[in-house]
C-alpha beads as a LAMMPS data file, in Angstrom:
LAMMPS data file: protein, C-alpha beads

197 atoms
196 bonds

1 atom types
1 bond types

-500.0 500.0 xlo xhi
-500.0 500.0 ylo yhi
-500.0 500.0 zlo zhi

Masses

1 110.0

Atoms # bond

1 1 1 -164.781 -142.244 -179.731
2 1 1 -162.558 -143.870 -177.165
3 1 1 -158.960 -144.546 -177.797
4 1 1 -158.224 -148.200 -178.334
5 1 1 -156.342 -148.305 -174.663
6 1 1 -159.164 -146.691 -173.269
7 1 1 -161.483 -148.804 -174.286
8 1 1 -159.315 -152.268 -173.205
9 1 1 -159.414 -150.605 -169.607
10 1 1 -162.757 -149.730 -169.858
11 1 1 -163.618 -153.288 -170.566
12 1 1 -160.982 -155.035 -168.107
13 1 1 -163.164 -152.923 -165.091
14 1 1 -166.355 -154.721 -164.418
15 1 1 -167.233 -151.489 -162.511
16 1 1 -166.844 -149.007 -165.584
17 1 1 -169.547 -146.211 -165.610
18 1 1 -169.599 -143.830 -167.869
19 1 1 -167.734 -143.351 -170.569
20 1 1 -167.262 -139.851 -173.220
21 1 1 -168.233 -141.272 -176.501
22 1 1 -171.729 -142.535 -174.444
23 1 1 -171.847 -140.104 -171.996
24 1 1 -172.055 -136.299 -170.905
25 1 1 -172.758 -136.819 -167.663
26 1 1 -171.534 -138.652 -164.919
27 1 1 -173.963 -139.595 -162.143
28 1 1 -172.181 -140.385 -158.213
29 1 1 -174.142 -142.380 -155.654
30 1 1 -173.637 -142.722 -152.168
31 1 1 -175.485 -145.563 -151.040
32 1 1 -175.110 -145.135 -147.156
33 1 1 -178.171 -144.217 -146.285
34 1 1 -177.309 -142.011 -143.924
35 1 1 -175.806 -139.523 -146.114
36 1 1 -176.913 -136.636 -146.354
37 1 1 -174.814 -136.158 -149.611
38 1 1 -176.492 -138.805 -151.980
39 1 1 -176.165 -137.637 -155.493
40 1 1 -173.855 -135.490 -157.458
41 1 1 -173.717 -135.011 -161.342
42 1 1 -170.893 -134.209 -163.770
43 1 1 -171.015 -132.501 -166.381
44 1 1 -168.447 -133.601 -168.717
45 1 1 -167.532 -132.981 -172.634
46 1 1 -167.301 -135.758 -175.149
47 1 1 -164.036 -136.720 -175.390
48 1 1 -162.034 -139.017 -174.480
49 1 1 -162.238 -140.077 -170.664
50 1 1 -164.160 -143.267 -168.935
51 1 1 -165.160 -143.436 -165.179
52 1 1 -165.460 -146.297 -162.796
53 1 1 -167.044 -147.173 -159.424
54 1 1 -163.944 -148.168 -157.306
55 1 1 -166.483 -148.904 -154.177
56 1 1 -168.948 -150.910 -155.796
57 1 1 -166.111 -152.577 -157.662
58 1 1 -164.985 -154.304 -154.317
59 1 1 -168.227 -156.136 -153.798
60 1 1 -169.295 -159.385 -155.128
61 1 1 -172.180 -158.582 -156.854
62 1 1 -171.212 -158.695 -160.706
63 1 1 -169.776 -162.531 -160.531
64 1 1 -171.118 -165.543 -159.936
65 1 1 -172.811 -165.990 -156.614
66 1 1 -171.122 -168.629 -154.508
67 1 1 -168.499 -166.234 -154.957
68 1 1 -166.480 -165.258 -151.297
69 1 1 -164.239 -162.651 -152.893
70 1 1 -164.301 -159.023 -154.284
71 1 1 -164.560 -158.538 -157.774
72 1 1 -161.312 -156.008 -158.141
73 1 1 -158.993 -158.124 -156.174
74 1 1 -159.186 -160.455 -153.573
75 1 1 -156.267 -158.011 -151.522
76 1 1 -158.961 -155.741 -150.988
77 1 1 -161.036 -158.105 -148.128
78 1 1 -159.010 -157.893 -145.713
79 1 1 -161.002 -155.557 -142.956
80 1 1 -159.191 -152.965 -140.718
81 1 1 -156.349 -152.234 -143.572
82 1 1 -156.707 -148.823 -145.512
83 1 1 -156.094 -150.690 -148.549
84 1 1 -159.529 -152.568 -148.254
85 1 1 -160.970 -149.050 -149.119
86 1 1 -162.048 -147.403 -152.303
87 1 1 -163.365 -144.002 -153.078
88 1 1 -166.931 -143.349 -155.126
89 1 1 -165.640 -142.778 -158.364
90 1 1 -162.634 -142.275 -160.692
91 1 1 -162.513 -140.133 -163.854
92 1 1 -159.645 -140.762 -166.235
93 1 1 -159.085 -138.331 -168.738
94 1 1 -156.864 -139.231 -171.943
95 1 1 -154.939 -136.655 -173.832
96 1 1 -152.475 -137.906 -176.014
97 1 1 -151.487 -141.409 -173.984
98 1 1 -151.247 -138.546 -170.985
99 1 1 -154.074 -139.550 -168.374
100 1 1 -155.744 -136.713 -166.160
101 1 1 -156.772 -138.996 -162.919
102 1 1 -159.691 -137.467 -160.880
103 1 1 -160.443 -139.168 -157.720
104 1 1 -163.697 -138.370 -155.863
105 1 1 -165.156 -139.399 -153.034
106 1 1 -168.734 -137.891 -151.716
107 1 1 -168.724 -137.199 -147.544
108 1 1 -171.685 -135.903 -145.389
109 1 1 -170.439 -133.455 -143.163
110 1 1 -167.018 -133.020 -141.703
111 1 1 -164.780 -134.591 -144.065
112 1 1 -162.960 -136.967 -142.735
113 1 1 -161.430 -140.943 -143.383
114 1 1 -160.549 -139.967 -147.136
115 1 1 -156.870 -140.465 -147.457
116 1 1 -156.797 -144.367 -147.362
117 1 1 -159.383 -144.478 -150.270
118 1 1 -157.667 -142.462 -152.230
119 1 1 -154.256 -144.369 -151.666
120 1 1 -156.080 -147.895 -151.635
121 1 1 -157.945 -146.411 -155.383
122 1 1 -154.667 -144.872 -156.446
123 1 1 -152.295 -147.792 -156.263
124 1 1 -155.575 -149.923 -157.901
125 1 1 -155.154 -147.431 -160.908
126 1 1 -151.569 -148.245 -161.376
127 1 1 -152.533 -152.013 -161.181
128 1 1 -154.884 -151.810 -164.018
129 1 1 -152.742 -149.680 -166.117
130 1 1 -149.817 -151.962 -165.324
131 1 1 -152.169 -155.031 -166.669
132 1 1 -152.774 -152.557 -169.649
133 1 1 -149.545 -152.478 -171.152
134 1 1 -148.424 -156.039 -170.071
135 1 1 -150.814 -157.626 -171.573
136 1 1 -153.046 -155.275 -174.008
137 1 1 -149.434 -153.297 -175.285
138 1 1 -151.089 -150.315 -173.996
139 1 1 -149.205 -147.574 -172.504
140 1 1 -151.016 -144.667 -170.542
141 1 1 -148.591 -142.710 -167.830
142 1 1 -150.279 -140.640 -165.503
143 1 1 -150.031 -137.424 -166.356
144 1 1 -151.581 -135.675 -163.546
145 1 1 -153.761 -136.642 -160.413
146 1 1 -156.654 -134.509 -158.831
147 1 1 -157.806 -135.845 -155.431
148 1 1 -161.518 -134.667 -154.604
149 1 1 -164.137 -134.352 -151.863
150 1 1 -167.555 -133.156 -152.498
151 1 1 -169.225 -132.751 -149.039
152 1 1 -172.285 -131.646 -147.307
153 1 1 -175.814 -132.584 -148.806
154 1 1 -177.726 -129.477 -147.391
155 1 1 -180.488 -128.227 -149.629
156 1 1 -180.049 -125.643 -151.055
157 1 1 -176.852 -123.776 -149.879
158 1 1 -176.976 -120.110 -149.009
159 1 1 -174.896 -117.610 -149.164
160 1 1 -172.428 -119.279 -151.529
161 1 1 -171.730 -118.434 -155.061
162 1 1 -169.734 -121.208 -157.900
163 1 1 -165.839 -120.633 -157.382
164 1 1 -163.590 -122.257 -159.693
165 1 1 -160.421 -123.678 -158.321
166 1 1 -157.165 -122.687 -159.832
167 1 1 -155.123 -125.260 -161.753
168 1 1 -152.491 -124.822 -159.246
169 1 1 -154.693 -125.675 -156.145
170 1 1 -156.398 -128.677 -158.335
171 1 1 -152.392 -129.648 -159.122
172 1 1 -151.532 -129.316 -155.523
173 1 1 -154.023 -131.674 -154.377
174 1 1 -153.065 -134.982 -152.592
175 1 1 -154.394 -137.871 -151.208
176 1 1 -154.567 -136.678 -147.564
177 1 1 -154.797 -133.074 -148.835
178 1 1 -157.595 -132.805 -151.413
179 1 1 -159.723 -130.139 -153.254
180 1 1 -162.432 -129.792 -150.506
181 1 1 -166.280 -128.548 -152.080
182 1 1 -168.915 -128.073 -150.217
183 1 1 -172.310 -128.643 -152.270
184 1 1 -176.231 -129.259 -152.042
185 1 1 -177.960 -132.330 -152.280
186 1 1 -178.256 -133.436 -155.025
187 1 1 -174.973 -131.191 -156.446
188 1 1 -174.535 -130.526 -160.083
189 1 1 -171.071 -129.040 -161.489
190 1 1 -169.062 -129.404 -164.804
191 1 1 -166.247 -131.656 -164.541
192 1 1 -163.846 -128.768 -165.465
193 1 1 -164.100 -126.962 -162.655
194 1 1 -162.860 -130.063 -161.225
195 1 1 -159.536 -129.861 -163.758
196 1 1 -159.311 -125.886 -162.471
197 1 1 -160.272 -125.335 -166.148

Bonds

1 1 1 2
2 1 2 3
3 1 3 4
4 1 4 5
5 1 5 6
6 1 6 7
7 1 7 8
8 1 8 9
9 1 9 10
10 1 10 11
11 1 11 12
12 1 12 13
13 1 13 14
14 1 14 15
15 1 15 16
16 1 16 17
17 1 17 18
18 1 18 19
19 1 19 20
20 1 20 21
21 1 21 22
22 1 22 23
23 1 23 24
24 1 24 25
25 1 25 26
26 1 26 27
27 1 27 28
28 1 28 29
29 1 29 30
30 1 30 31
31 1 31 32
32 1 32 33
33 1 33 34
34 1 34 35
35 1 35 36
36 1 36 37
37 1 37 38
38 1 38 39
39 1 39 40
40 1 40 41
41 1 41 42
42 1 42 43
43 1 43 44
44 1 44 45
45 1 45 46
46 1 46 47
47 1 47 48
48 1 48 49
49 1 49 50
50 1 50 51
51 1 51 52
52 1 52 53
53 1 53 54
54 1 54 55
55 1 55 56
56 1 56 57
57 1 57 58
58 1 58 59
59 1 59 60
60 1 60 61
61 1 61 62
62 1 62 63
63 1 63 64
64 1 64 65
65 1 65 66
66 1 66 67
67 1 67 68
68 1 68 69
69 1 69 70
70 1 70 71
71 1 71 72
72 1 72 73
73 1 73 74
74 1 74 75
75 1 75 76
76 1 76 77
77 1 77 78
78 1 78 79
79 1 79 80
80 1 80 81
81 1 81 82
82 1 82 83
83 1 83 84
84 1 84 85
85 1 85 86
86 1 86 87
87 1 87 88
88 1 88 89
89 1 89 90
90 1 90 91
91 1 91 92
92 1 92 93
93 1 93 94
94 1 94 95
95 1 95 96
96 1 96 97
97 1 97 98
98 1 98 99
99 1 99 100
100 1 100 101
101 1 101 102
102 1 102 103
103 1 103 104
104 1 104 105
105 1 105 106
106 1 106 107
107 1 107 108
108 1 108 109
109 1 109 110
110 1 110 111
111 1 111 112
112 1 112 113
113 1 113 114
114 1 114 115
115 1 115 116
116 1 116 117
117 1 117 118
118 1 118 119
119 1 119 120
120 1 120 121
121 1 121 122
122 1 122 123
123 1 123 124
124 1 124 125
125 1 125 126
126 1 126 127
127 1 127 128
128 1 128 129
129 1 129 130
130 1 130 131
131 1 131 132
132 1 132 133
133 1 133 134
134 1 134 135
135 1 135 136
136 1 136 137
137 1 137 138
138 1 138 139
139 1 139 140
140 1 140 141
141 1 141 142
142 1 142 143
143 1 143 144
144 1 144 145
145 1 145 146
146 1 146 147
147 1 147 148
148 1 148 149
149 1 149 150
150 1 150 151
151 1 151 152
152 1 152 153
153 1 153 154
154 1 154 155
155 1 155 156
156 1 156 157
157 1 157 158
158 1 158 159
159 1 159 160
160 1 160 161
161 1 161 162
162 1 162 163
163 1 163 164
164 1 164 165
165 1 165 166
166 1 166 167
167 1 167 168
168 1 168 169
169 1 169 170
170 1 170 171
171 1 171 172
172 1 172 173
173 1 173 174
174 1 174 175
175 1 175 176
176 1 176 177
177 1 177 178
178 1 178 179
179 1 179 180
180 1 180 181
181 1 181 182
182 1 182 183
183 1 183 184
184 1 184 185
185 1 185 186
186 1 186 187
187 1 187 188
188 1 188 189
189 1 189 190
190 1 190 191
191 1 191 192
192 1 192 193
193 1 193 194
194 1 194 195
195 1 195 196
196 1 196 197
């Protein structure tokens, strides 16, 4: 079962996913199709967390149609600013009123052009928790943020065995400095390895 403030931010986010008293998995979709890295799965405990589609979030397809705006914010249109971009999805894990953000973003290749979705999602985070307490009496403070690329899409991967990252790595991570995993196509993994659990 979610927490009440979890479930008023899961409902104020018309791009919510998944959610953990649904859900143990948590499917990511790159829709470019020129990725090579299309698909990746979570596998995630019921508990309670909720995850949202930051990306898809900023189009127009979930309101009505004459619409000329995004549905997150109307801040995020303007083209050739970093905060017009959003990363492929956002985990947030509650423990206590203490929120566990997870920020991934899926990348063919080379990794590269992350940090500006992560700030652009990050600061879109804060927004919605800020609307959370103004106006739902809600608090949830950020506890801790994980910034993540899954890359590569090759099938199947050789030569490579399941590491876990240490907490302190995971901890470490920042917006232009994430975790950094290279997986197949389509990639399964537990969402704790994620948390350096």
């Amino acid at each position: 079962m979610l927490a009440s403030a979890m479930e008023k931010l899961r409902d104020s986010l018309s791009c919510s996913t998944y959610n953990g008293a649904q859900h143990t998995h948590i499917l990511i979709n790159e829709t470019d199709p020129a990725a090579t890295l299309k698909k990746a799965t979570l596998i995630a405990p019921k508990s309670d967390w909720l995850s949202f589609n930051p990306d898809e979030g900023r189009k127009c397809t979930h309101i009505h149609h004459a619409c000329k705006a995004v549905v997150m914010s109307p801040l995020l249109t303007i083209a050739g600013h970093d905060h017009h971009r959003a990363c492929d999805c956002v985990i947030l894990i509650n423990r206590g009123g203490a929120l566990t953000v997870v920020y991934i973003d899926l990348k063919s290749g080379n990794p590269r052009g992350y940090a500006g979705q992560f700030k652009s999602t990050r600061q879109f985070v804060r927004y919605a928790l800020g609307l959370l307490e103004e106006f739902h009496e809600e608090k949830l403070n950020i506890a801790d943020e994980r910034y993540v690329i899954l890359y590569g899409g090759k099938s199947p991967l050789l030569n490579k065995t399941t590491t876990i990252p240490k907490n302190g790595k995971m901890a470490k991570s920042k917006p232009d400095d994430p975790y950094k995993r290279e997986v197949s196509n389509p990639a399964q993994l537990y969402l704790n390895e994620l948390l350096g659990a």
